[in-house]
Wavefront OBJ file of the C-alpha trace (Angstrom):
o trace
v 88.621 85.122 91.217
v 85.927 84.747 94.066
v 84.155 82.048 91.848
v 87.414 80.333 91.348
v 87.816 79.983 94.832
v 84.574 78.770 95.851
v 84.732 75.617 92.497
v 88.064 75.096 94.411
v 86.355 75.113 97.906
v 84.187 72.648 96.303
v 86.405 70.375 95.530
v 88.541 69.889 98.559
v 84.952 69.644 100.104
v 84.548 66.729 97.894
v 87.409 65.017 98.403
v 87.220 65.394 102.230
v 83.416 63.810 101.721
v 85.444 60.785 99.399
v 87.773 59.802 101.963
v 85.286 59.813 104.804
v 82.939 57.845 102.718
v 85.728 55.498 101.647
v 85.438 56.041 98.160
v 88.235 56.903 95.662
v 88.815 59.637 93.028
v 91.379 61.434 91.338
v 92.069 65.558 90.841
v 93.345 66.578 87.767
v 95.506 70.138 87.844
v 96.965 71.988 84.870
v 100.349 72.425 85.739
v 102.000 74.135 82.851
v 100.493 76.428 80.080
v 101.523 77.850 77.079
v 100.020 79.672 74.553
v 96.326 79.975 74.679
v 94.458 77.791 76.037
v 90.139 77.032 76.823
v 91.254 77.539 81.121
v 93.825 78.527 83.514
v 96.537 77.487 85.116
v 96.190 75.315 88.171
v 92.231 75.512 87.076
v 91.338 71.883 88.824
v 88.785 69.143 87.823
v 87.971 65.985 90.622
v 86.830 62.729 89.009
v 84.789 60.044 91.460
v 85.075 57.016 91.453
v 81.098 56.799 89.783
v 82.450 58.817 86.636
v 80.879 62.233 87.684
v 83.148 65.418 87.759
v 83.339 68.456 90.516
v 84.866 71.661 89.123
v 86.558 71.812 84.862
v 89.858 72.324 82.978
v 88.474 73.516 80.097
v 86.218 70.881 78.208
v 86.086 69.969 75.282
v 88.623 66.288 74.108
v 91.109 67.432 76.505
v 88.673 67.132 79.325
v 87.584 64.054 78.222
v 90.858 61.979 77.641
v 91.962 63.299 81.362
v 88.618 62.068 82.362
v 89.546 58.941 81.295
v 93.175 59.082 82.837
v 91.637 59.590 85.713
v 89.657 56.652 86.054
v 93.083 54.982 85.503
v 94.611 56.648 87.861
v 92.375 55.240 90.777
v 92.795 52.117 89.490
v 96.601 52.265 89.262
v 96.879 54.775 93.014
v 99.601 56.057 90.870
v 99.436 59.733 89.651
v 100.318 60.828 85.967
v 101.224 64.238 83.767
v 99.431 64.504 80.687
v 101.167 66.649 77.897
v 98.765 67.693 75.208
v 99.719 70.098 71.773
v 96.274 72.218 71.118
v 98.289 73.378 68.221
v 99.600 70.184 66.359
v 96.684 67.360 66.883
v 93.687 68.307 64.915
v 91.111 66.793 67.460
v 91.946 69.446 70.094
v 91.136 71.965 67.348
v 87.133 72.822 68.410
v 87.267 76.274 67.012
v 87.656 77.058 71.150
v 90.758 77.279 71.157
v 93.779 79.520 70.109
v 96.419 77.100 69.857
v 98.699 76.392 72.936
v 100.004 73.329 75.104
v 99.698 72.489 78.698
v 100.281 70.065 81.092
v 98.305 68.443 83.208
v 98.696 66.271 86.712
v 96.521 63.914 87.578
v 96.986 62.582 91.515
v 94.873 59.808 92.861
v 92.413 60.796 95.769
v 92.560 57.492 97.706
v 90.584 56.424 101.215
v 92.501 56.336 104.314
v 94.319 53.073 104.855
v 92.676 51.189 107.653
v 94.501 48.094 109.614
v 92.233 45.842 111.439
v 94.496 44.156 114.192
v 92.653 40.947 115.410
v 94.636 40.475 118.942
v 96.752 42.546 121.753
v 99.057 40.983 123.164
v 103.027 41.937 122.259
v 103.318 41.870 118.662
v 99.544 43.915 118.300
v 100.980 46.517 120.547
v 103.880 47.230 118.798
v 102.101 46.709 115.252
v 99.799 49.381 115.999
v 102.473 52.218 117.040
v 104.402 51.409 114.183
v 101.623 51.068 111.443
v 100.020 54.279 113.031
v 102.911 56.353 112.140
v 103.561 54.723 108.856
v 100.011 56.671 107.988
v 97.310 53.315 108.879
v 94.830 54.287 111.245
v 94.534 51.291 113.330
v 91.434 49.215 114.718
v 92.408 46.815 117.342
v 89.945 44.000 118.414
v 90.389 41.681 121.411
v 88.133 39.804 123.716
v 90.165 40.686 126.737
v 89.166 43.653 128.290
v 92.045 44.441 130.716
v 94.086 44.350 127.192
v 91.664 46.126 124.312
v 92.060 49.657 125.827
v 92.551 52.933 124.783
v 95.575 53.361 127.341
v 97.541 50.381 126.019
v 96.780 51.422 122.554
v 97.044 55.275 122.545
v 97.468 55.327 118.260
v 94.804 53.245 117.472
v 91.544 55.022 116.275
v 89.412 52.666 117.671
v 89.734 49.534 119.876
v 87.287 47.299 120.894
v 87.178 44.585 123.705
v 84.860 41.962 121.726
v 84.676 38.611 121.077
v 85.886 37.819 118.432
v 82.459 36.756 116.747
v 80.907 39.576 117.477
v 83.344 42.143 116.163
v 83.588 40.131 112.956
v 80.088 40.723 112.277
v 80.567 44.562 113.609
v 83.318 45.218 111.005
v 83.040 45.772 107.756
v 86.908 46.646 105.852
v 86.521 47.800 102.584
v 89.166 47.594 99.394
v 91.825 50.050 101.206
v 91.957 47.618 103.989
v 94.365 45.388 105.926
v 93.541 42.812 108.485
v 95.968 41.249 110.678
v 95.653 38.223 112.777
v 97.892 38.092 115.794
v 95.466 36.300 118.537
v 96.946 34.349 120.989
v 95.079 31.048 120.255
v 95.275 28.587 116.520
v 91.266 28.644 117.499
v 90.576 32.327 117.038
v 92.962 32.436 114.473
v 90.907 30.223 112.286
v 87.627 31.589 112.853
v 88.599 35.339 112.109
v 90.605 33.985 109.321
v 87.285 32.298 107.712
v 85.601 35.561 107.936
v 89.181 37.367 106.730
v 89.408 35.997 103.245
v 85.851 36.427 103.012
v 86.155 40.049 103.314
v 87.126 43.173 100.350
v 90.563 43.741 102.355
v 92.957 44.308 100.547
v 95.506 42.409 102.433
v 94.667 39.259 105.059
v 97.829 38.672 107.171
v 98.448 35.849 110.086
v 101.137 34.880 112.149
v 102.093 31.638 113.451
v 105.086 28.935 112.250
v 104.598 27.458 108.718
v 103.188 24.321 110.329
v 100.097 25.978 112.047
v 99.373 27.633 109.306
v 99.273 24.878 106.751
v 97.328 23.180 109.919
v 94.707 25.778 109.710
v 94.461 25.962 106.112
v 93.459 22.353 105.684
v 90.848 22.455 108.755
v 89.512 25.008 106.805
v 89.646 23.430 103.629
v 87.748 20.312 105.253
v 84.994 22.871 106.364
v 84.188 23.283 102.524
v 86.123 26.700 102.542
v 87.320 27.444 98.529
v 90.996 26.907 98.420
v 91.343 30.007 95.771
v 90.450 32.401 99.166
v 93.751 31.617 100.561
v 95.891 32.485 98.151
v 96.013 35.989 98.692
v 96.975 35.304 102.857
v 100.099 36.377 103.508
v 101.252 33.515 106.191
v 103.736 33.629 108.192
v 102.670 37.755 108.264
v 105.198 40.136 107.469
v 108.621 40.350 105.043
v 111.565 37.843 106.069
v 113.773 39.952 107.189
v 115.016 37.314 110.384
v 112.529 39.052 112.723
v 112.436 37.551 116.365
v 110.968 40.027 119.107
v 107.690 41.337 118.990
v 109.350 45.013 117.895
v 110.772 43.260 114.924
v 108.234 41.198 113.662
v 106.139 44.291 113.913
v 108.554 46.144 111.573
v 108.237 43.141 109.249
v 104.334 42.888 109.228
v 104.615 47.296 108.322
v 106.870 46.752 105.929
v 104.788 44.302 103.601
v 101.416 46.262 104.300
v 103.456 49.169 103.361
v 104.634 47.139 99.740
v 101.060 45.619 99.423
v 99.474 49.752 100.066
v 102.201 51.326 97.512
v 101.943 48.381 94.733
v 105.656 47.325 95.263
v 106.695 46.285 91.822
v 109.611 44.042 93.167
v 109.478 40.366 94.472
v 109.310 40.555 98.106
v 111.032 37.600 99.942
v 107.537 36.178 100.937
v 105.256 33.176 99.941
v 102.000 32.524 100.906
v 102.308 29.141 102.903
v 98.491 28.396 102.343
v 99.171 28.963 98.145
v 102.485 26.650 98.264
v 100.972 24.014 100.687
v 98.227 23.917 98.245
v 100.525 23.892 95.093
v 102.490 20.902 97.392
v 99.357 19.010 97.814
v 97.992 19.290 93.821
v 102.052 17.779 92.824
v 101.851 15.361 95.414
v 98.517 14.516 94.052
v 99.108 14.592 90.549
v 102.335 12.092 90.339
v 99.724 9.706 92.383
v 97.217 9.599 89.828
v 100.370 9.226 87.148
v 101.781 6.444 89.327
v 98.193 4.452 89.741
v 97.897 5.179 85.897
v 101.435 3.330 85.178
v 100.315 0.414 87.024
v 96.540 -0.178 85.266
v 98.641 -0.203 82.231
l 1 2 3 4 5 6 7 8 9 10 11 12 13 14 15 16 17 18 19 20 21 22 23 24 25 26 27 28 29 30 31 32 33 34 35 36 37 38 39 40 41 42 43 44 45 46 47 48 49 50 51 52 53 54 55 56 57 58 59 60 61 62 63 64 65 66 67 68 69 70 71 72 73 74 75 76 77 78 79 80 81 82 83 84 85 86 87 88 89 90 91 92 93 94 95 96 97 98 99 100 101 102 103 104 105 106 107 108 109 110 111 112 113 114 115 116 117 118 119 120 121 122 123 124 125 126 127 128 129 130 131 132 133 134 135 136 137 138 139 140 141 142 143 144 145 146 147 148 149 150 151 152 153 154 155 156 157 158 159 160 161 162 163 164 165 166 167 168 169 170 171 172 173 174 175 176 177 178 179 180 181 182 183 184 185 186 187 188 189 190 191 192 193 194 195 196 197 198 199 200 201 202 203 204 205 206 207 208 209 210 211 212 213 214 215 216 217 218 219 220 221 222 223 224 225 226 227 228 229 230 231 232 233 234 235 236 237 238 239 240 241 242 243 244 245 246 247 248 249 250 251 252 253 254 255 256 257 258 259 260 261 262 263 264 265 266 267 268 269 270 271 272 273 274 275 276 277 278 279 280 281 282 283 284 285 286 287 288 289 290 291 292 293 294 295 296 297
C-alpha cells in the first residue's frame, strides 16, 4: 500500500511539473476489473507528451495499446475508456495473466489555458473578468500605465504596462494559447497582429468593423506578410451573437475561445474576414484573367 501511494504521489507530482512547464500528457486509470488481472484497480499510468511513462497498469500489450491511446488522447484533449477481454483475444494471453477484463480511462493532462489580452480599455476589462472565471488565466498588456494595473485588473495573473513592441518580444504563448487584440488604435493593432499570427497560439483574435480589418490585412499583405497566416484570425473577434456594449462583446469573444479551447464540433456563426476578403480578392481575380483571356481570343 505505502509504495502504491508514493508511484501515485509521483504522478500527481508529474503532472503538476507538466502543466507548469506547459507541456501535455495524459493519465490512464483502470476503472473496472474483473477476473484476474496483471494490476489493480485504479492502479494509474501518466504518459508525456515525449512518449515516456510515470507509474504502470500492468504491462505487457495492454500497456502498450493504452500507451498509444494516450498519445491520442493529447492530441484529441478528449478523454477515452478502453475495454479490453484478457480472456477472449489471444495477444493479451502472455502466460501473465489469469484471464479477466477491465476497463480503462484515459483523461488528457492539458496546460493551463493562457489569454494574452493586447489592450485595456472597456472591452479588455470586461474580457478579462469573464475569461478568468471561464478557467483562462489572463495576461493583459498595455502601454498606458494609469490603465495596465493590477487594481483595474484584479483576475488577471499578470499585467504589464509595455509598449507594445517590447512586450511582444517579452511574450512567448505557446499551443494552449489565445491572444486577443483589443488596442485602441488600427496602428497597434497591426503591429501586434504581425507578431500574432506569427506566434504557436492557438487562437489570434481582433476586433474592429469588417472594413478595418480587411484594411489591415492588405497593409499587411503589401509588407510581404504570407496570406495563409491569416486564415486562422478570427476578425471581427468573438461569436455573432448581436453584441454591442463592451460586457457583451466580451461574452462573445469567451464564448468562441471557449469553442476554439473545447474543439466545438459545430459551425459557429463566424468567418474569418481576412480568409473571405482573401477568397473575394482570388474570384475577383480569377474572372479577370478569364475575361482578358476571352478578349486575346
Amino acid at each position: 500500500m505505502l509504495r502504491r501511494a508514493a508511484i501515485l504521489m509521483d504522478i500527481y507530482e508529474q503532472i503538476v511539473e507538466l502543466r507548469r512547464g506547459g507541456r501535455r500528457g495524459a493519465v490512464a486509470t483502470i476503472v473496472n476489473v474483473r477476473g484476474s488481472i496483471p494490476s489493480f484497480k485504479t492502479a494509474k499510468m501518466l504518459v508525456r507528451d515525449d512518449g515516456s511513462i510515470v507509474g504502470t497498469i500492468g504491462g505487457g500489450c495492454v500497456e502498450a495499446d493504452v500507451w498509444q491511446a494516450a498519445r491520442e488522447v493529447m492530441e484529441s484533449e478528449k478523454p477515452r475508456t478502453l475495454k479490453f477481454d484478457l480472456n477472449q483475444d489471444p495477444k493479451y494471453d502472455t502466460g501473465l495473466v489469469c484471464g479477466g477484463t477491465l476497463e480503462v480511462f484515459v483523461e488528457p493532462v492539458l496546460p493551463p489555458a493562457i489569454l494574452y489580452i493586447f489592450g485595456a480599455g472597456h472591452v479588455a476589462f470586461n474580457l478579462c473578468a469573464i475569461a478568468a472565471n471561464a478557467g483562462f488565466e489572463v495576461t493583459v498588456t498595455d502601454d498606458r500605465s494609469s490603465y495596465a494595473t493590477k487594481e483595474r485588473f484584479p483576475a488577471a495573473r499578470e499585467v504589464y504596462a509595455l509598449d507594445f513592441e517590447e512586450a511582444t518580444q517579452k511574450l512567448d504563448p505557446n499551443e494552449s494559447s489565445s491572444i486577443v487584440i483589443v488596442t485602441r488604435g488600427h496602428r497597434d493593432d497591426m503591429r501586434i497582429l504581425r507578431w500574432a499570427v506569427q506566434t504557436r497560439a492557438r487562437y489570434v483574435g481582433m476586433i474592429g468593423s469588417k472594413r478595418k480589418v480587411i484594411e489591415i490585412f492588405k497593409a499587411l499583405q503589401k509588407e510581404g506578410a504570407p496570406a495563409h497566416l491569416f486564415d486562422r484570425v478570427h476578425a471581427p473577434v468573438g461569436i455573432d451573437i448581436g453584441a454591442i456594449t463592451p460586457e457583451e462583446i466580451a461574452v462573445a469573444i469567451t464564448a468562441e475561445l471557449i469553442a476554439v479551447r473545447r474543439h466545438a464540433s459545430s459551425a459557429l456563426p463566424h468567418l474569418s474576414w481576412f480568409k473571405g476578403a482573401r477568397e473575394e480578392s482570388d474570384a475577383t481575380a480569377t474572372a479577370e484573367a478569364i475575361e482578358d483571356g476571352e478578349q486575346n481570343l
